[in-house]
C-alpha positions as CSV (number, residue, x, y, z in Angstrom):
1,X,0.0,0.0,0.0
2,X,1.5,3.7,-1.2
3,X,1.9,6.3,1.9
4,X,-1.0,7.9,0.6
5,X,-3.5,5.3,0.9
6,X,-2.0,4.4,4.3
7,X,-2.7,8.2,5.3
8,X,-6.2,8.5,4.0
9,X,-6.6,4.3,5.7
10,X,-5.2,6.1,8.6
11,X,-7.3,9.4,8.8
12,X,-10.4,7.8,8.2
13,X,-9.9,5.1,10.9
14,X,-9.2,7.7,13.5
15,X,-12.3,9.9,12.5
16,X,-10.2,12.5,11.4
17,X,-10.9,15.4,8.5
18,X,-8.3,16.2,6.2
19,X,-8.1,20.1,7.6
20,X,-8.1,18.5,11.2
21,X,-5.0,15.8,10.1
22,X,-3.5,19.0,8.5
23,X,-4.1,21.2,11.7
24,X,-2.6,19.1,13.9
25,X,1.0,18.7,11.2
26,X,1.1,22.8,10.9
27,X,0.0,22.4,7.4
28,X,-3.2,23.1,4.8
29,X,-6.4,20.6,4.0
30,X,-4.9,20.3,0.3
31,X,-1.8,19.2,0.7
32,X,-3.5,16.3,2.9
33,X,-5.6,15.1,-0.1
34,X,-2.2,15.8,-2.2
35,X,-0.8,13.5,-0.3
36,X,-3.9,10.9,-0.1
37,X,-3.8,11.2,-3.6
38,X,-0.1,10.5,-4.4
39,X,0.3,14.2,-6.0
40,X,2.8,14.9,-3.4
41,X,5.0,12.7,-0.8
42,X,5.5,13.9,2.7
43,X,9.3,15.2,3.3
44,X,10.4,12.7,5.9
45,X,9.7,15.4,8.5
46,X,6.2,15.2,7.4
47,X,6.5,11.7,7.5
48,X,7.8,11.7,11.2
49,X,4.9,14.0,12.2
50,X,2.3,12.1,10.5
51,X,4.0,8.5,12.1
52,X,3.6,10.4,15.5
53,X,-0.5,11.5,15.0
54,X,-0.9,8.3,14.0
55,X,0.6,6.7,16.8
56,X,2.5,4.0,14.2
57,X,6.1,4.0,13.0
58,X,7.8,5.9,10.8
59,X,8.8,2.2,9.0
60,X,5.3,1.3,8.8
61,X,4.0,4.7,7.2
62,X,6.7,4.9,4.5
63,X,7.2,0.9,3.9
64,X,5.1,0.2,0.7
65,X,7.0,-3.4,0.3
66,X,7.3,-5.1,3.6
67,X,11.0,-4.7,3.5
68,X,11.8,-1.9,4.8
69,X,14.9,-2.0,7.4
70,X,13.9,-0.9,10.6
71,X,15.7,2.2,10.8
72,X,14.2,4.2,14.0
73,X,16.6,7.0,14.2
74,X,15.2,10.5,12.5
75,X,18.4,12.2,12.3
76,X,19.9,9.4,10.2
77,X,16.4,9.3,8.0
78,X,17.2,12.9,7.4
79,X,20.5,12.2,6.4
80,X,20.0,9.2,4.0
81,X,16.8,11.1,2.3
82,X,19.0,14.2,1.7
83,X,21.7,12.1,0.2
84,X,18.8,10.5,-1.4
85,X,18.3,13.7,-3.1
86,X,21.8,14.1,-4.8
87,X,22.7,13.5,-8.0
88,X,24.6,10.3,-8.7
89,X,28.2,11.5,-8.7
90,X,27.6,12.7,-5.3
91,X,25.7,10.2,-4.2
92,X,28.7,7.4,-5.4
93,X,31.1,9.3,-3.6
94,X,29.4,9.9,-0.3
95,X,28.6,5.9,-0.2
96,X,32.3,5.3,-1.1
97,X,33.4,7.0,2.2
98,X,30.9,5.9,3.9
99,X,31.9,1.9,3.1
100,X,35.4,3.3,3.9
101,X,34.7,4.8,7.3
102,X,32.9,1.2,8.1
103,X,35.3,-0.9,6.9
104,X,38.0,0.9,9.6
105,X,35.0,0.7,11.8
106,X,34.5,-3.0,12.2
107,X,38.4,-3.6,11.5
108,X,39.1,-2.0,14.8
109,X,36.1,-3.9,16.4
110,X,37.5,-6.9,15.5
111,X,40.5,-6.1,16.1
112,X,39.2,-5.1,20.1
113,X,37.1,-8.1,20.2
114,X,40.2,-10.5,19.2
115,X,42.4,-8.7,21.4
């Protein structure tokens, strides 16, 4: 199920109007059925907001699949949808030093854990 339909599935089961779902996020009634709709995605801000009225996770909002990894920190689902965002020469290089930085990362903890 798309983010949108799990929104409007969400909404509705609560009772909730789109300008009242929007009130409580700081935002209009349109951009709720925007989102309903599948005109626009929720920044994953939005998404955190909307997770939190909900009362469900933010995994559970966004995951359309079922496979989803359960990543529960907001500051790093910030992070990986702005680098999400770049183009793919930036993107390549940012994922090259990141494999770097954890491939130093779990030498030393090896090298700890052995020692």
């Amino acid at each position: 199920m798309a983010i949108g339909e799990k929104i409007n599935k969400l909404r509705k089961e609560r009772g909730w109007s789109q300008q009242s779902l929007a009130k409580q996020l700081g935002t209009s009634g349109p951009v709720i059925g925007r989102y309903e709709r599948g005109e626009m995605v929720p920044s994953v801000e939005v998404a955190g907001k909307l997770a939190d009225a909900f009362g469900v996770t933010l995994d559970y909002l966004v995951d359309t699949t079922g496979n989803v990894a359960k990543i529960k920190d907001k500051s790093m689902l910030a992070r990986l949808a702005d680098i999400e965002r770049l183009n793919s020469e930036d993107k390549e290089t940012i994922l090259k030093v990141v494999d770097s930085l954890l491939r130093d990362a779990k030498a030393k903890q090896a090298y700890v854990t052995t020692a």
